[in-house]
C-alpha positions as CSV (number, residue, x, y, z in Angstrom):
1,X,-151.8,-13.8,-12.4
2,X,-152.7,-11.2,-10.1
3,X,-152.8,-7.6,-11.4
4,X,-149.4,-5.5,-9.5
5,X,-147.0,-5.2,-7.1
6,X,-144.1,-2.8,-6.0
7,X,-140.4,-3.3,-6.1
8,X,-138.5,-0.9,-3.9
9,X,-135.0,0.2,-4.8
10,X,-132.3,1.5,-2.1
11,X,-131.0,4.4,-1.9
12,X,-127.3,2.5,-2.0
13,X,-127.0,-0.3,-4.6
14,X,-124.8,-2.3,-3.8
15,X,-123.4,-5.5,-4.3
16,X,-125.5,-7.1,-1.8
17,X,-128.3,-6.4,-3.6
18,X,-128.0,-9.5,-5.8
19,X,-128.3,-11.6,-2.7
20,X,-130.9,-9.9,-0.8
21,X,-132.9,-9.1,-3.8
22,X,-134.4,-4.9,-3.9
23,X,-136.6,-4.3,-0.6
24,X,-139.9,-6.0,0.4
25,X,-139.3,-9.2,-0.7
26,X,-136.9,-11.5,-2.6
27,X,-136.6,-11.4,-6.5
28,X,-140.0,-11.7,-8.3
29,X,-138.8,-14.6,-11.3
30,X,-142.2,-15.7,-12.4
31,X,-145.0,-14.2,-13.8
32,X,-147.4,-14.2,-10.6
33,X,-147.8,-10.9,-11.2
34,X,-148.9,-8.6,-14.9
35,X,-147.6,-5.1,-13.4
36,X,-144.8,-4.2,-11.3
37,X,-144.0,-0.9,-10.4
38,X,-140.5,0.2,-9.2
39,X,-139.9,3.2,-6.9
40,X,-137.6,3.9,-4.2
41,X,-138.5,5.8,-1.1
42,X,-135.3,7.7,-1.0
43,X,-132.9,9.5,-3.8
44,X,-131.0,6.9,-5.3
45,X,-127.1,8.5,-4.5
46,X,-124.8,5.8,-4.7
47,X,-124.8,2.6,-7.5
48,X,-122.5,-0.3,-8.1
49,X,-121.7,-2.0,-11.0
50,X,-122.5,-5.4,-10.0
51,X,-126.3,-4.1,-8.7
52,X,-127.0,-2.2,-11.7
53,X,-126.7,-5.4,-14.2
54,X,-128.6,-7.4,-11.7
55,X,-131.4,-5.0,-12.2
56,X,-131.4,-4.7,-16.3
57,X,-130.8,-8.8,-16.4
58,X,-133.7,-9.1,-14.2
59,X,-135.8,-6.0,-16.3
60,X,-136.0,-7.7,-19.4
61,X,-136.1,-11.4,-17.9
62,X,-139.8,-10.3,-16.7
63,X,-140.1,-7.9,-19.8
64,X,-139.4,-11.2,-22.1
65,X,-142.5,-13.0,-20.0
66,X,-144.9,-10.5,-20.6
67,X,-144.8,-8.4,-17.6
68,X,-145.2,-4.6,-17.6
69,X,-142.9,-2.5,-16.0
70,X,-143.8,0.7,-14.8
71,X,-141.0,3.4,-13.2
72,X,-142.4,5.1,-10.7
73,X,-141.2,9.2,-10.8
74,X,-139.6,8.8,-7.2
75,X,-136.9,7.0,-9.5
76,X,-136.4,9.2,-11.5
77,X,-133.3,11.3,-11.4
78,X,-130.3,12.8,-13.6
79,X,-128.2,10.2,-11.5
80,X,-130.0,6.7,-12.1
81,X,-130.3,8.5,-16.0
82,X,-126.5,9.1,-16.2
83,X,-126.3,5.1,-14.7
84,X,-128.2,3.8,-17.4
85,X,-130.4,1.8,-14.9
86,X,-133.7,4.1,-16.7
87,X,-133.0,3.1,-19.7
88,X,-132.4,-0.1,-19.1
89,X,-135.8,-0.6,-16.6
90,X,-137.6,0.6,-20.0
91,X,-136.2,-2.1,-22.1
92,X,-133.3,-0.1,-23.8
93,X,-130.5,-1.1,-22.5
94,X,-127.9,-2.2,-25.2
95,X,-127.0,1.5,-26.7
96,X,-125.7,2.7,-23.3
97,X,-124.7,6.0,-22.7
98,X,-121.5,7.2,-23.2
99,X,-119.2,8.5,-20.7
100,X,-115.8,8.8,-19.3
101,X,-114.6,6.2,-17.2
102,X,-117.9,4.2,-16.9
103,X,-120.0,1.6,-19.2
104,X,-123.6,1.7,-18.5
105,X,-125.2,-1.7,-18.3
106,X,-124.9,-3.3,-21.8
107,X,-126.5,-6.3,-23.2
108,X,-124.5,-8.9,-25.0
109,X,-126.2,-11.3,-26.9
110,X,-123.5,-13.1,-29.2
111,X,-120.3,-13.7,-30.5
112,X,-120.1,-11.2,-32.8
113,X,-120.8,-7.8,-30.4
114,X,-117.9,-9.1,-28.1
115,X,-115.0,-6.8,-30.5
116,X,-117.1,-3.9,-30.6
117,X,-117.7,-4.0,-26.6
118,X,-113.8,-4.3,-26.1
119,X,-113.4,-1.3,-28.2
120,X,-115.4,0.7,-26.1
121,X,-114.2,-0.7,-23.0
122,X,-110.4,0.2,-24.2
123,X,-110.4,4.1,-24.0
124,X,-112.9,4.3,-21.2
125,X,-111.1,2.3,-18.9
126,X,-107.9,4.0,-19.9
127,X,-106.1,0.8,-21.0
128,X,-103.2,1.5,-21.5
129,X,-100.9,-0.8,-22.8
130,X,-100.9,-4.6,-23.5
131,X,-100.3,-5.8,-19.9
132,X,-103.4,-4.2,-18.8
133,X,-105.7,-4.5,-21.9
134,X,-104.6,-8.1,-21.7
135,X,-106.6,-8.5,-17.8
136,X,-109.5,-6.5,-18.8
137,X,-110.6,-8.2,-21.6
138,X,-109.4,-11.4,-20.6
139,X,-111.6,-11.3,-17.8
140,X,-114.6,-10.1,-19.7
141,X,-114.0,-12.4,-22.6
142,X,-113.6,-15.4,-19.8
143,X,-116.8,-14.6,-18.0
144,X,-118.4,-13.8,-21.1
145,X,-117.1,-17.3,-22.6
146,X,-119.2,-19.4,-19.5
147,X,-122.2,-17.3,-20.2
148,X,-122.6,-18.1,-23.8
149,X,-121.7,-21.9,-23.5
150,X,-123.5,-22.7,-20.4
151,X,-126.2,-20.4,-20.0
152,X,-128.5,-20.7,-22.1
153,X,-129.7,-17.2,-21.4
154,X,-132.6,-16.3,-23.7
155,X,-131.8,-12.8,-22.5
156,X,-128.0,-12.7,-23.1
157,X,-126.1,-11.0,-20.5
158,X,-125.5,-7.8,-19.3
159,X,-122.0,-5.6,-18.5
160,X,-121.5,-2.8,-16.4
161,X,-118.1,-1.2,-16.0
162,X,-116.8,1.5,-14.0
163,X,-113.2,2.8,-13.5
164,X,-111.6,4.9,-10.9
165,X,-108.7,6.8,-11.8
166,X,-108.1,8.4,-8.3
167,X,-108.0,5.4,-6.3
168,X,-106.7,2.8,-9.0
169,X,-109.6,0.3,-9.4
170,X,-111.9,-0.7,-12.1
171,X,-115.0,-3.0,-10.8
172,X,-116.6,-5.0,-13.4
173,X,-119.5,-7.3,-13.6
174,X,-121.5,-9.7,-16.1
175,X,-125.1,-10.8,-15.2
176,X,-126.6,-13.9,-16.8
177,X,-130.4,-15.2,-16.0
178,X,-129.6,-18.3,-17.5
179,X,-129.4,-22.1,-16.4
180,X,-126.6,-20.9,-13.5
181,X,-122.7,-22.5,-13.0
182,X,-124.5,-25.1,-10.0
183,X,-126.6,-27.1,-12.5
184,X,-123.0,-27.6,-15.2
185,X,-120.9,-28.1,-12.1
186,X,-123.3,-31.1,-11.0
187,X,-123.6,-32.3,-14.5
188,X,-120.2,-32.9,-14.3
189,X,-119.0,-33.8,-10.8
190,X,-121.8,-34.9,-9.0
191,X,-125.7,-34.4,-8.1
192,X,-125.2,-34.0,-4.8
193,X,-123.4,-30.8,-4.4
194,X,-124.8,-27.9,-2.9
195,X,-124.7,-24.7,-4.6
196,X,-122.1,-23.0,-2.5
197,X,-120.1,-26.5,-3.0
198,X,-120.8,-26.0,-6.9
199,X,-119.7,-22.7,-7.0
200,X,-116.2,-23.3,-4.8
201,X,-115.5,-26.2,-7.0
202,X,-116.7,-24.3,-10.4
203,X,-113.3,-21.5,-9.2
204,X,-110.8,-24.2,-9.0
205,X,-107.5,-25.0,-12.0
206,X,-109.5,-26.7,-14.6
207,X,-112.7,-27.6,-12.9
208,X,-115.6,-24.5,-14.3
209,X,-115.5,-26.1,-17.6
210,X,-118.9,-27.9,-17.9
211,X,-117.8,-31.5,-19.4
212,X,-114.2,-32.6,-20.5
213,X,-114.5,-31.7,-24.1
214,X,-112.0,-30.3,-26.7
215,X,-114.2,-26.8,-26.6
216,X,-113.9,-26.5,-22.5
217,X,-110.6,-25.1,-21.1
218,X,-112.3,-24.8,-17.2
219,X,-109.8,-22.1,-16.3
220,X,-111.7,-18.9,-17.2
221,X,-113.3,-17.9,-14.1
222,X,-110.0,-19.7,-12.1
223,X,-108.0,-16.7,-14.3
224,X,-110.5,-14.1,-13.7
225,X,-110.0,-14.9,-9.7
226,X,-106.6,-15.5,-10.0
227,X,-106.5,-11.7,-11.6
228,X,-108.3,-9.8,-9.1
229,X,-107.1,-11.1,-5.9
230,X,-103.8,-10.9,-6.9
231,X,-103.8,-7.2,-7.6
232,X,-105.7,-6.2,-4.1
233,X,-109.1,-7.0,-5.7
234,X,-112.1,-8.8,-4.7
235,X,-113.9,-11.5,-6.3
236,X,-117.1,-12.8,-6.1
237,X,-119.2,-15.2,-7.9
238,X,-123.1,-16.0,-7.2
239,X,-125.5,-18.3,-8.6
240,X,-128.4,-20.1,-7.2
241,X,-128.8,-19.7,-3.5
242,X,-125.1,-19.5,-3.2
243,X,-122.3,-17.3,-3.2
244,X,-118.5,-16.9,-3.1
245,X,-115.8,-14.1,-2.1
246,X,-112.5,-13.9,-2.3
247,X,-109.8,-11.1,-1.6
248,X,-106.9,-13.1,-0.8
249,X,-105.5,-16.4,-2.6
250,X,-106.7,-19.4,-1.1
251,X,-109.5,-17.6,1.2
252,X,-112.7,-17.7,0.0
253,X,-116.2,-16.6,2.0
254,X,-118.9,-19.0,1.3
255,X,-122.3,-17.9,1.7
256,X,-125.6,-19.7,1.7
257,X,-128.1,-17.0,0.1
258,X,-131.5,-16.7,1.7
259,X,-132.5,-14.8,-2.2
260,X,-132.1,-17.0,-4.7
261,X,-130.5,-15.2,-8.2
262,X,-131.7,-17.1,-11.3
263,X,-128.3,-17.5,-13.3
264,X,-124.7,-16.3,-12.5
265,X,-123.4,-12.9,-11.3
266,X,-119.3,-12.5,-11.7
267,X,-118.2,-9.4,-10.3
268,X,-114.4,-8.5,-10.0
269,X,-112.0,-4.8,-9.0
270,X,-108.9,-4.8,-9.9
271,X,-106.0,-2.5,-10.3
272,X,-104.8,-1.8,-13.7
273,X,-101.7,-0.5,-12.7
274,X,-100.9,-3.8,-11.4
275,X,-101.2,-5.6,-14.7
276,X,-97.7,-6.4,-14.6
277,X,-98.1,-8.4,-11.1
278,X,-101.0,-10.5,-12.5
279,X,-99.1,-11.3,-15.8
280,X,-95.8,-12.2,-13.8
281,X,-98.2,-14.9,-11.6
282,X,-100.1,-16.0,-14.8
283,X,-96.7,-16.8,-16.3
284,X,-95.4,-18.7,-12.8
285,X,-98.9,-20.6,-12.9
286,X,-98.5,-22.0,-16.5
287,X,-95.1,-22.7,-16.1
288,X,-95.9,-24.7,-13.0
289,X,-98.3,-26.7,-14.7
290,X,-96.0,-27.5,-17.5
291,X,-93.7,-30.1,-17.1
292,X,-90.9,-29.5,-19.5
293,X,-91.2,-25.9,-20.2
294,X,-88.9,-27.1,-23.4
295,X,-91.8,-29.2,-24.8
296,X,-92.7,-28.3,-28.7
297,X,-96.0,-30.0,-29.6
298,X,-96.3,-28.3,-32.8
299,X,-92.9,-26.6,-35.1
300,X,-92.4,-23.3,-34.6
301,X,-90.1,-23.3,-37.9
302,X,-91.4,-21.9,-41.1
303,X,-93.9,-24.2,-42.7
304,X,-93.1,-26.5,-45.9
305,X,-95.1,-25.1,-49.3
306,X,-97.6,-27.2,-49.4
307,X,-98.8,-26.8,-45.9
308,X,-102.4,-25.5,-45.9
309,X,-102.0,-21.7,-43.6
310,X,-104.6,-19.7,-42.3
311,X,-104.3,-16.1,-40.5
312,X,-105.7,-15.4,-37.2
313,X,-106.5,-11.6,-37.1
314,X,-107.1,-10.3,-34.1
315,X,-110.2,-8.7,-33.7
316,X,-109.4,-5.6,-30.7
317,X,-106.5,-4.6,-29.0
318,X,-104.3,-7.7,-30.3
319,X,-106.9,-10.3,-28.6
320,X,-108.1,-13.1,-30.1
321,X,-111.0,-14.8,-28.3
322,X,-114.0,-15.7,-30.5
323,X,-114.4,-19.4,-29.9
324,X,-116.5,-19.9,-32.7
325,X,-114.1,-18.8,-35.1
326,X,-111.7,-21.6,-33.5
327,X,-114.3,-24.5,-34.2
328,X,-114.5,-23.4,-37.8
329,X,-111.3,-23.4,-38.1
330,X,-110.9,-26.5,-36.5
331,X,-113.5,-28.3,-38.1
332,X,-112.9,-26.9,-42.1
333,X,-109.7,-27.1,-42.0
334,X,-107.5,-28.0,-39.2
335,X,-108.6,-31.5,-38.2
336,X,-109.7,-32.8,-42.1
337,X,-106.2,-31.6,-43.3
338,X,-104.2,-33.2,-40.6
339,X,-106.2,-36.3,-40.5
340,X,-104.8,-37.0,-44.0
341,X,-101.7,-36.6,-43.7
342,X,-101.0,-32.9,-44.7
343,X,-99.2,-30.2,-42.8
344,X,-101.2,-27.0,-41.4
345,X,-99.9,-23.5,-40.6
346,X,-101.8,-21.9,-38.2
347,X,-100.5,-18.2,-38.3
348,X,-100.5,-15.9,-34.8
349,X,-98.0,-13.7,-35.8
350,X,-100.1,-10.5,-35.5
351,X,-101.6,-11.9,-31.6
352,X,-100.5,-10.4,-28.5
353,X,-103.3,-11.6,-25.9
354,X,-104.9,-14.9,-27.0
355,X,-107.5,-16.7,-24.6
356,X,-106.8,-20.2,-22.7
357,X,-110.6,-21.1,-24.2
358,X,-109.7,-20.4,-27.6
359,X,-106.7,-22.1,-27.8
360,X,-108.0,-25.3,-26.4
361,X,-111.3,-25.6,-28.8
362,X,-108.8,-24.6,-31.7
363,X,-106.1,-27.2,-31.0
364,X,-107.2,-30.0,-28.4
365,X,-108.4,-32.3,-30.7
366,X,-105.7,-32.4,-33.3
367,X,-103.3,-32.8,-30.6
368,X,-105.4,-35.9,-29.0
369,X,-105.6,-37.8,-32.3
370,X,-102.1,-36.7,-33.5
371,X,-100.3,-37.7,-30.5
372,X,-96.4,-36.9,-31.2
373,X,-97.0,-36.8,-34.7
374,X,-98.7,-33.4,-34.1
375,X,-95.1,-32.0,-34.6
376,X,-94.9,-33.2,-37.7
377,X,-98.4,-31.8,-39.2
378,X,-99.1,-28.7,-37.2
379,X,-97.2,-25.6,-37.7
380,X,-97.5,-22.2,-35.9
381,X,-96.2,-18.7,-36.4
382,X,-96.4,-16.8,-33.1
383,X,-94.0,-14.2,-31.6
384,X,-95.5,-13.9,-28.2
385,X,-94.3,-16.3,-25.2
386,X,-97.5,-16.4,-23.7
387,X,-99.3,-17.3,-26.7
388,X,-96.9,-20.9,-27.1
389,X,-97.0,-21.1,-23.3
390,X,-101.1,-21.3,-23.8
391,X,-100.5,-24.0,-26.8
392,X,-98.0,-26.0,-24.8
393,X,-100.6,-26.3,-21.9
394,X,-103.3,-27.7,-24.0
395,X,-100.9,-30.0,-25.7
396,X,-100.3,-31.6,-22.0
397,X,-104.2,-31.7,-21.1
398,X,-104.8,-33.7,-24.5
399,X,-101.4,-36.0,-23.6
400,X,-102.9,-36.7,-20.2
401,X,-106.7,-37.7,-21.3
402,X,-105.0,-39.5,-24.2
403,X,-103.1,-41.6,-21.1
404,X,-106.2,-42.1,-18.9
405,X,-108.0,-43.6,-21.2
């Protein structure tokens, strides 16, 4: 291991900087050197989002293999300090700080720190009301859902947030250094895809999730597309040596990178006061894929007294998303119960925005071994449309595996 070397940041950091990597070379990933020292040769003015969690996923990849980071003072500034992007260079990046409008880059590490990011994210991104809490954290729960199940990030991964009241947009991304979406995409439809292939494939209905299992929906990052470009947005996803772009519905810029990034970059804008739009399209989209809108898989009736209930509490803002609460569910109570013979309630009275990921870990396999019978054993309480819409969907992927096999 040789002793140091410089990394020099831009003055603009900007997307881009993901795929070029910071000036004088490509990303540094392994441990070839003990010291690096980061400067910049002129005052950082301008920084995105998407650049700013590149740099704290990449900080404390290196920090986590033992090399020392030094920041040089030409860094240094009340800017880059109000970005976070100091702190987070030193190895503190998870406390933030807190400002109007903006969410410094802020590590994520499990399950249980999702609610308490989504409360934060609520009043700084001005959320507000259902129709546009519901995109936000939809999107971050989504991209957030394919970090934590196919990752494999030691390092967690890293959200930066900023929202722009003037000009309507909020620009989000989530930064992963983990295994990358090429290597799941391959495991599941074929070694031979490039990365840019993998990645244009992983953005498709029902393709991202990484194996046809009851805990993989594969429409997250298809939604989180779906909700960007449809509300004048941008959307771009990079992993490996590839990358993808879209700002219009069934365009997408594919881009072979010449910089490698070591796991998965999802960056999306979007305007909130076009929340409406993107629900109106979500709606069309599961409606199209349903076909008999009319179908009831489960009762929606009141439950008979000896069915077995259990209360899904939503955790912030009316979402429910935490996937691991599903398989517990599913597992202690759901499956045994039905599986001899006696009725379950599953209560979602109290839900407004539910996710397509929790849905199908919670009721996929109940619905595949039930068949039709599910209707007689499975009960749910649930006043929102969207949230039976969401259960009728997953009832039809688990009827058409059932018939293909």
């Amino acid at each position: 291991m040789s002793t140091a070397a410089d990394i020099v940041i831009p003055e603009s950091l900007l997307l881009s900087l993901a795929g070029e990597g910071p000036i004088g070379g490509t990303w540094r990933w392994e441990e070839s050197h003990s010291h690096l020292r980061i400067r910049s040769e002129r005052p950082v003015t301008h920084a995105e989002p998407a650049a700013l969690a590149c740099l704290a996923a990449w900080s404390t990849h290196l920090r986590s293999r033992g090399v020392t980071l030094h920041i040089d003072d030409s860094l240094k500034s009340p800017y880059l300090w109000r970005t976070g992007l100091l702190s987070a260079l030193a190895g503190r990046p998870s406390a933030g700080i807190p400002q109007e409008d903006y969410l410094p880059p802020t590590r994520i590490t499990s399950q249980e720190e999702r609610p308490e990011l989504f409360r934060r994210l609520t009043p700084i991104l001005r959320l507000q009301d259902d129709n546009q809490r519901a995109v936000v954290l939809k999107c971050v729960g989504e991209i957030l859902n394919n970090v934590h199940e196919h990752s494999n990030s030691e390092s967690g991964a890293f959200v930066c947030c900023s929202y722009f009241p003037q000009s309507d947009r909020v620009s989000l991304a989530v930064v992963d250094t983990g295994n990358g979406v090429p290597s799941d995409i391959r495991r599941k439809h074929g070694m031979d895809l490039t990365d840019t292939q993998a990645l244009n494939a992983a953005i498709q209905w029902r393709v991202s999730g990484a194996s046809a299992t009851q805990d993989n929906a594969g429409i997250g990052l298809f939604y989180v597309r779906s909700a960007a470009i449809n509300t004048g947005g941008q959307f771009v996803l990079l992993s490996g040596s590839g990358q993808v772009r879209s700002t219009r519905p069934e365009e997408e810029e594919v881009a072979q990178l010449a910089t490698p990034w070591r796991g998965t970059l999802v960056a999306v804008s979007f305007r909130p006061s076009q929340a409406q739009k993107v629900w109106a399209q979500t709606e069309a989209l599961l409606a199209a894929d349903l076909d008999n809108r009319k179908s009831q898989p489960v009762q929606w009736t009141p439950p008979p007294p000896d069915a077995r209930q259990v209360e899904i509490t939503p955790a912030a803002a009316g979402l429910v998303e935490d996937k691991s609460q599903a398989r517990r569910i599913r597992d202690e109570l759901l499956l045994p119960e039905v599986t001899a013979g006696r009725p379950v309630c599953i209560k979602l009275s109290e839900v407004r925005l539910i996710t397509h990921s929790f849905v199908h870990t919670l009721f996929y396999a109940a619905f595949r071994q039930l068949g039709n019978r599910s209707r007689e054993l499975i009960y749910v309480q649930a006043r929102e449309p969207r949230v039976k819409d969401m259960i009728r969907i997953v009832a039809r992927y688990a009827r058409e595996a059932e018939e293909s096999t």
